[in-house]
N, C-alpha and C positions, 0 to 999 in steps of 0.2 A: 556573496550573492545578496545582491541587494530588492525586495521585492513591491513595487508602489503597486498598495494593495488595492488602491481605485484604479485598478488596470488588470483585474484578474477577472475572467467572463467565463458562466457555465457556458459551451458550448453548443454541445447535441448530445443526446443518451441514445447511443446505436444500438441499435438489434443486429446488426449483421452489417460485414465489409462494404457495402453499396452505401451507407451510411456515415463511414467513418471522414474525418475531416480530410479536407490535400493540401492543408499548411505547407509540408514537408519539414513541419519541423520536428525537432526532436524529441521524443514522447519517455518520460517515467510513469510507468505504472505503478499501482499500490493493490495488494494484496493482504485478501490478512480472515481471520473469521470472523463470522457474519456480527457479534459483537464487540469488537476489539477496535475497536472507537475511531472509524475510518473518517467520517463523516468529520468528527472534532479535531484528526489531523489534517485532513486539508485545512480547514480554517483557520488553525497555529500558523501553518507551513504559509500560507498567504496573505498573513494579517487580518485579514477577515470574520465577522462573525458567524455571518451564515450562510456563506457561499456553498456550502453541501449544506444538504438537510440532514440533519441527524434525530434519529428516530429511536422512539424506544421498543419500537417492532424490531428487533433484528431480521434482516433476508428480506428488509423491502426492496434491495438493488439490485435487479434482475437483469440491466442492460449496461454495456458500457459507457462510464459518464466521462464527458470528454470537457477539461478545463483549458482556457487558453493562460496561464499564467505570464503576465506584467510583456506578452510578446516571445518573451525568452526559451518556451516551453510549453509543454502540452503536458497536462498530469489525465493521466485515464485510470479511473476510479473502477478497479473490476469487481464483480460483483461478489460479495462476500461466501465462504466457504463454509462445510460442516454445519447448515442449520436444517435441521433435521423435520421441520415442518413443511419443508416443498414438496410436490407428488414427484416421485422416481420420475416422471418424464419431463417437470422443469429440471429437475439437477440435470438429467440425460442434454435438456436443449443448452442447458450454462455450462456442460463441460464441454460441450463444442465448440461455444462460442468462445470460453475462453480458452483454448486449447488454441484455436485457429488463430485466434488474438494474437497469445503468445508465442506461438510458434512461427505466423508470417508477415508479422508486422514490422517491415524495414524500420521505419521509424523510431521503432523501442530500442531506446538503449538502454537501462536498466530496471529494474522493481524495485520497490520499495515494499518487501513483506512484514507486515505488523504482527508482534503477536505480545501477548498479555504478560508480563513479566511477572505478575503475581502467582501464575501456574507454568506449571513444565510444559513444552510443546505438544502439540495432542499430534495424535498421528496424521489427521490431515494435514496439519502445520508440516510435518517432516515430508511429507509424499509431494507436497508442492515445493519447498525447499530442495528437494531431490531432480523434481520435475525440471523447474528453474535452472539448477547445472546443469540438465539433459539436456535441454538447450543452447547452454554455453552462457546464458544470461548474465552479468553483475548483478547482485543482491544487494541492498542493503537491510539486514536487518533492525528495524526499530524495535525498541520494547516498548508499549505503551504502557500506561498508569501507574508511573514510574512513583508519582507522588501517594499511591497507597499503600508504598513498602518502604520500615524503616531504611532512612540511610544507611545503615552498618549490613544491613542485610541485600545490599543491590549485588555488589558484585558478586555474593553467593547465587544471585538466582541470574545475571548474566551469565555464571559458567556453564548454569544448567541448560539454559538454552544454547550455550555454544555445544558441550557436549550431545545434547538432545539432537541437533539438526545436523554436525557433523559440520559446522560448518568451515569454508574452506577458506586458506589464508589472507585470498583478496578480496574476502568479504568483509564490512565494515559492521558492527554488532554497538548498538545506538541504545540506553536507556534513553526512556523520552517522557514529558507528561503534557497535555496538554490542557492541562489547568496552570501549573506556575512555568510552562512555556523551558521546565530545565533543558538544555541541550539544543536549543533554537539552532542556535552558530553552528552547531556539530552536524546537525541533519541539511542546511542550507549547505556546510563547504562540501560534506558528502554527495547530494545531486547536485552539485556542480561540475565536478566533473564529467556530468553527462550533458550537460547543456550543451 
């Protein structure tokens, strides 16, 4: 997958289905918790610097951000998970939206769930991972911040997440960093297939 990143445009940040693009093209979403560096994977995954904003607020992305990537692809950036400073009735309005997202959106053909390889999955990680098969959805799991744990010690803490999520054989499980960009190739041929 080849990506000309002066061809990658933010879209629209929907609130609701009346909103969402009618491309008809093919949509990866990315999931992942509210700090687990969503913002700085788009921007690896598209060449780009700052095509997401990436914020040291965690849980400022409340709506769905819709990217048109290089024509090829729509990435829809869902709002990030478990951050414990929203009032019970924003989380109540984001797990609708994303629930509805996920569950009735022709378009989606896989997610891309990020989560922190430096710590074990937390429970919200597993209950949306779980979610995700309920669905029927392809997964790809990425580990982010891959480059703040020794090399000797990766594949130790990939088992843990593989064991943690239960994850299932045709899912692909991705160490990633997006400071030295490791694993570029690996996360491009993996949403390739969904293109």
């Amino acid at each position: 997958m080849k990506i000309n990143p002066n061809n990658v445009e933010f879209m629209i940040s929907a609130m609701d289905v009346s909103q969402y693009p009618t491309e008809n093209k093919n949509e990866i979403a990315l999931s992942g918790r509210s700090n687990v560096g969503k913002s700085s994977f788009i921007n690896a995954i598209v060449g780009r610097k700052n095509i997401a904003r990436t914020s040291s607020k965690p849980g400022k992305t409340v709506n769905l951000n819709f990217y048109n990537v290089d024509e090829q692809f729509i990435m829809v950036d869902v709002p990030g998970y478990g951050y414990a400073k929203q009032s019970k009735k924003d989380r109540e309005k984001w797990g609708e939206l994303i629930e509805a997202y996920l569950a009735e959106r022709q378009e989606l053909q896989a997610v891309v769930q990020l989560i922190d390889l430096r710590h074990k999955p937390t429970q919200d990680d597993i209950l949306m991972y779980d979610f995700l098969k309920h669905l029927d959805l392809p997964v790809i799991v990425v580990c982010t911040k891959a480059d703040k744990i020794a090399k000797s010690k990766v594949e130790k803490h990939l088992k843990i997440v593989r064991e943690s999520l239960e994850v299932e054989p045709e899912d692909t499980v991705i160490d990633f960093s997006s400071v030295d960009k490791k694993n570029l190739p690996k996360v491009h041929a993996a949403l390739s297939k969904y293109v």
